[in-house]
N, C-alpha and C positions, 0 to 999 in steps of 0.2 A: 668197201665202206659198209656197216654192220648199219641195216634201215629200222627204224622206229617210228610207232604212229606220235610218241612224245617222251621226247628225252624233259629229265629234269634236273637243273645245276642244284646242288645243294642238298644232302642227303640228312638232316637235323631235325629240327620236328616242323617244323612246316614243311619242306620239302618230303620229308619222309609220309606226311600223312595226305599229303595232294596226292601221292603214286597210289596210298593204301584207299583212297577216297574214290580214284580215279578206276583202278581194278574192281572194287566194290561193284562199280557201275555198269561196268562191260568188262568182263575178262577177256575180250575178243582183242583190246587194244595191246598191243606192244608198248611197253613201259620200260622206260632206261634211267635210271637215276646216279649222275655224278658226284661224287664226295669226295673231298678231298682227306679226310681226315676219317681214318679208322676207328671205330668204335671200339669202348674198351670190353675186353673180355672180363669174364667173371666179377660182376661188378658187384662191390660188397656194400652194402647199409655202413653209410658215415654219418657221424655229429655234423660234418660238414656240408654234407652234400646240398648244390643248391634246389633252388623248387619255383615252381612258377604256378599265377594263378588260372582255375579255367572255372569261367562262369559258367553260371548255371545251365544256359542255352550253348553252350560249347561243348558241355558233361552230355547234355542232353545228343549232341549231332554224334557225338565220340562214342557214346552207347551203342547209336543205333550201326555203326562202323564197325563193332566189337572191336573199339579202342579204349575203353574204360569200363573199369570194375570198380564200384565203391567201396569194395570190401579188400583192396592192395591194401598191404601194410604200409605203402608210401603213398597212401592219397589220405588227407584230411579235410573233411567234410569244414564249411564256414558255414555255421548256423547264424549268427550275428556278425554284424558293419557296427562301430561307432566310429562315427567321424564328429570332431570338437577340434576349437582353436583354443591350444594353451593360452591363459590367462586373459581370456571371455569366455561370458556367459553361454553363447554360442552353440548348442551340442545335440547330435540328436542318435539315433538308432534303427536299424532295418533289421527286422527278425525273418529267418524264414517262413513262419509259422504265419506272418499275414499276409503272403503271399504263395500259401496254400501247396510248399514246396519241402522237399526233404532238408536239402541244403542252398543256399544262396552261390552256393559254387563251391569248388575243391583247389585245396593246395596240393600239388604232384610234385614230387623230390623225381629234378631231370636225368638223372644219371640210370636208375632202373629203368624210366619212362622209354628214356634212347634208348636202353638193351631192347625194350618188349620190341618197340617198332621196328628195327633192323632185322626181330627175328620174323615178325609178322611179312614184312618184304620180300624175304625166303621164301615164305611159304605161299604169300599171292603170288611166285612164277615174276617177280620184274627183275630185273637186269641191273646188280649194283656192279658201277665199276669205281672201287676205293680201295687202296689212297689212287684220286686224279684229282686232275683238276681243267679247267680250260684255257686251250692257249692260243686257240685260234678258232672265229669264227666268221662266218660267209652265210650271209641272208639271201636264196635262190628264189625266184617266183615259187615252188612248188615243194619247197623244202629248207630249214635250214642245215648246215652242214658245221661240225664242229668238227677240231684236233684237240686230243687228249697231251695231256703233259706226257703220255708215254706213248705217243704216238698214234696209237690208235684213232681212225677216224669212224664219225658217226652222224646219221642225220637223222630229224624228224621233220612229221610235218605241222608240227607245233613246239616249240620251247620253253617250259617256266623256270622261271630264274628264281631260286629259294635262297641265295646262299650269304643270306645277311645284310646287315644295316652297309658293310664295307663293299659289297658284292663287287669282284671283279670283272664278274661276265656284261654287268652294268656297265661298267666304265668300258669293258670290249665294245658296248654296242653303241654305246657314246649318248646315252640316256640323261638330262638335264639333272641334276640330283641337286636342288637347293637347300640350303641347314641354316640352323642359328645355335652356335652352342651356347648354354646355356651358362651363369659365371658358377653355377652348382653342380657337383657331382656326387654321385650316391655310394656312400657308405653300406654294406650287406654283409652278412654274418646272419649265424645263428645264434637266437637265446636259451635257455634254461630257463623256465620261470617253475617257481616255487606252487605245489597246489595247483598245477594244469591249468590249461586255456582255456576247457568247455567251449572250443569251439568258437572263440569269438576271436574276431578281426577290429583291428584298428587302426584310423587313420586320424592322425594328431596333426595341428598345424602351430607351429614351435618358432619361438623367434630365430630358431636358426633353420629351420627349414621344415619340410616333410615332413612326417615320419607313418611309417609303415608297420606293423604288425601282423603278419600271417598265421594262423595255428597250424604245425606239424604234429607229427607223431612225434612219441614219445616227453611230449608236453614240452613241446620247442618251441620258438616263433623264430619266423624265418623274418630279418629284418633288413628295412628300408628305410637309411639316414640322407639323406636331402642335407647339402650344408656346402656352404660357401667353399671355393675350391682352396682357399687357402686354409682351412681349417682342417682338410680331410686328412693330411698326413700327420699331424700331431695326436688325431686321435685312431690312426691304423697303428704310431707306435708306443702308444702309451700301454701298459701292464695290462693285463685281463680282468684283474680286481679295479682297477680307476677307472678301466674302460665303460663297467659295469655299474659303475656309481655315479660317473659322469652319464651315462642314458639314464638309466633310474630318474635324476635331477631332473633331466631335460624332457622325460617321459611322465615323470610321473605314477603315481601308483595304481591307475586306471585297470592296467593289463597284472595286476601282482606285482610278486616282488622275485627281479633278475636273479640270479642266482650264479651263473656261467655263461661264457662268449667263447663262442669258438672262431675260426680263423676268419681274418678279418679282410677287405678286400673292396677295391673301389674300384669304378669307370667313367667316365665324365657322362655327361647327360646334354643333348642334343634333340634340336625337333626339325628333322626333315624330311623332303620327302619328293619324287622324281613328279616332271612336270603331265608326262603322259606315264601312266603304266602298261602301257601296249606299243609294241613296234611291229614293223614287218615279221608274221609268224610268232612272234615271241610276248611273252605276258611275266609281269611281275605281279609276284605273291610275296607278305610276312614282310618281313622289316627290309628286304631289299628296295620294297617300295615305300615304306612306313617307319618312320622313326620317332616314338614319339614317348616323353617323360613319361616315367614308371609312377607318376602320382594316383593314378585309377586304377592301375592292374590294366590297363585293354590292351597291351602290347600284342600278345597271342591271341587271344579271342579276335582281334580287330583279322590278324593276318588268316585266322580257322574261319571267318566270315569270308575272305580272300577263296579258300579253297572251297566251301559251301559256294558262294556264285559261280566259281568255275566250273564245279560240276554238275550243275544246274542250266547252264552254257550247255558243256556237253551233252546232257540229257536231251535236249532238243534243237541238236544239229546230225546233220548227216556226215558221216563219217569222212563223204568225197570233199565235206566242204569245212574239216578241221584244219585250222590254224589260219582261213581266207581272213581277209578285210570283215567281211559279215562277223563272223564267231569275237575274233579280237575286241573287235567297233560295239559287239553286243557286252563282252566283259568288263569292256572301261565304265561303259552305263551303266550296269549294275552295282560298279564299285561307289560311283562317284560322291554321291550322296553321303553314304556311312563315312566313307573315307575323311571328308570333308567337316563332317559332326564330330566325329573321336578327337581328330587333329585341333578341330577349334575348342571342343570343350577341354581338353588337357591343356591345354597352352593358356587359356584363360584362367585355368584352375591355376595355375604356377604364378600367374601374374595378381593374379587376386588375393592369395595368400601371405604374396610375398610381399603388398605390400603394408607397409607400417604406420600409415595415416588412421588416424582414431576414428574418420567418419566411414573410411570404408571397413575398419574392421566390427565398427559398430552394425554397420552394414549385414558384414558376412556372419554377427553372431544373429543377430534379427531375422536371417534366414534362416540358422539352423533350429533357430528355436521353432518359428514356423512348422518347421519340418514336426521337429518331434510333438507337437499337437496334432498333425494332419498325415495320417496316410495316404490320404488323397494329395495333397502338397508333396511328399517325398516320396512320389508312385515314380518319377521321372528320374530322377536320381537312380532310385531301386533298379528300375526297366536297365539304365546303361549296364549297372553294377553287374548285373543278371545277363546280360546281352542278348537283351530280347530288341534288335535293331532292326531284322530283319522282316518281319512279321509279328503280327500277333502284339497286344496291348499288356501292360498292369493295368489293373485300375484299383 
């Protein structure tokens, strides 16, 4: 049996940057990281390729890791948020400029992002074993013990579970995982827009749903359609010209004018989340413990906060007493709080949106307008945008 001070299930971008966060901190520890799925080799720049967003205080921790470079050809800087509800007054904007920052956060296209990290894992010295996965595991006083799908056995003396909202290793450990799917799923695709982004972001509130704008390179917006589940397959197969002029409508000419859609693509949309994130030895990070509506972006930041406390945990434990009752019992505290704030304010945000009464949308324009007179009024907003949860103030 091949011993490890922390094996980690799931080799992805949470997972993959807990090992690279974790070696950062002590190269002394032994790191083992499971994946079930191999990374693709030579991975070429697509119209298609997806992107996710990382705030500003994400950019900022992934710096200090030498895990981000502002100057990748697949990162685009978000200088401007506008967030408005179609058809009210409602509307307001975050620059980064008043909050004394380069960028408000960056859009990263995943596909290069997972080559860098798999390569950066080589080079810190951890232990990939992919394609595996886990097929058995056994919680010891003093270690846990896992079987590899190809037999191989391995232990450590701590476990994180990275390997998504579905996690198997989750369900191995018989972890509470409560959900509520939501009756909307999101539509994503890239656009073309005419005359470039400049950098600005968008979040529109639409009688049919969501909607999301991200700025990419090469003057793309990486998009986020929110919209009743019955509705989503009519417009995954409708032409690329309708499809285009149907958003347009529904969007608006805020962001420009659409131009091209590339491939088009859904997944349902769900908010849940396991009752403890800690068992015996073992801890959840990233959407294995966290699942929560793409309406704010905080899906990854929320989980990169995950791996920030943990190795914060580690910082100030002693090595005899990784993975005890103490270290675990200290990581749940640290979580609880954020975890609790991201989950309530997205779930209120989808609920408040969504609905269609005149007093509450009167409501949610009277807010935004607030906002756009007061930077001081949309310093809180800003602060989540930014994921500054951790420490440290806007004002």
């Amino acid at each position: 049996m091949q011993q490890f001070d922390i094996l980690i299930v799931g080799g992805g971008m949470a997972g993959a940057t807990a090992a690279l966060a974790i070696s950062k901190l002590n190269a002394d520890y032994k790191v083992g990281v499971v994946e079930a799925f191999a990374p693709k080799d030579n991975v070429h720049p697509s119209f298609d390729d997806r992107s996710i967003a990382f705030a500003q205080q994400s950019v900022v921790y992934l710096q200090s890791l030498g895990l981000f470079k502002s100057s990748w050809t697949y990162a685009q800087a978000i200088k401007q948020v506008n967030v408005s509800d179609r058809g009210h007054f409602g509307k307001t904007q975050i620059n980064h400029d008043d909050y004394q920052c380069d960028a408000l956060g960056y859009v990263v296209e995943v596909n290069p992002y997972g080559a860098f990290l798999h390569q950066q894992l080589n080079s810190a010295g951890v232990t990939l074993f992919c394609p595996a996965s886990v097929t058995e595991l056994k919680q010891c006083d003093a270690q846990v013990e896992i079987t590899l799908s190809d037999a191989q056995q391995l232990s450590a003396k701590l476990l994180i579970i990275a390997d998504g909202a579905q996690s198997p290793t989750r369900t191995l450990l018989k972890f509470d995982f409560s959900s509520v799917v939501y009756e909307q799923g999101a539509l994503i695709a890239n656009i073309q827009v005419q005359g470039g982004h400049n950098g600005k972001a968008f979040e529109r509130f639409t009688e049919h749903g969501p909607m999301a704008l991200l700025p990419m390179s090469d003057d793309r917006y990486s998009l986020v359609w929110c919209m009743n589940n019955t509705q989503l397959e009519p417009y995954l197969q409708m032409a690329p010209e309708q499809f285009v002029a149907q958003l347009q409508q529904a969007f608006g000419y805020r962001a420009g004018l659409f131009t091209h859609v590339g491939m088009r693509s859904s997944y349902p949309l769900m908010f849940g989340r396991v009752d403890k994130v800690v068992s015996h030895r073992c801890l959840l990070i990233g959407n294995a413990a966290h699942a929560i509506h793409p309406i704010a972006g905080q899906g990854f930041n929320l989980g990169l906060r995950d791996i920030q406390c943990l190795v914060t945990v580690l910082a100030n434990t002693d090595k005899q007493e990784l993975g005890n009752y103490h270290f675990t019992r200290s990581y749940e505290l640290s979580r609880e709080q954020d975890i609790n704030m991201v989950m309530t304010l997205t779930d209120s945000l989808v609920r408040l949106f969504s609905n269609s009464s005149r007093l509450v949308a009167l409501g949610r324009s009277c807010g935004l307008f607030a906002m756009a007179l007061s930077t001081r009024l949309k310093a809180p907003l800003a602060k989540q945008l930014m994921g500054h949860v951790l420490k440290g103030t806007i004002k």
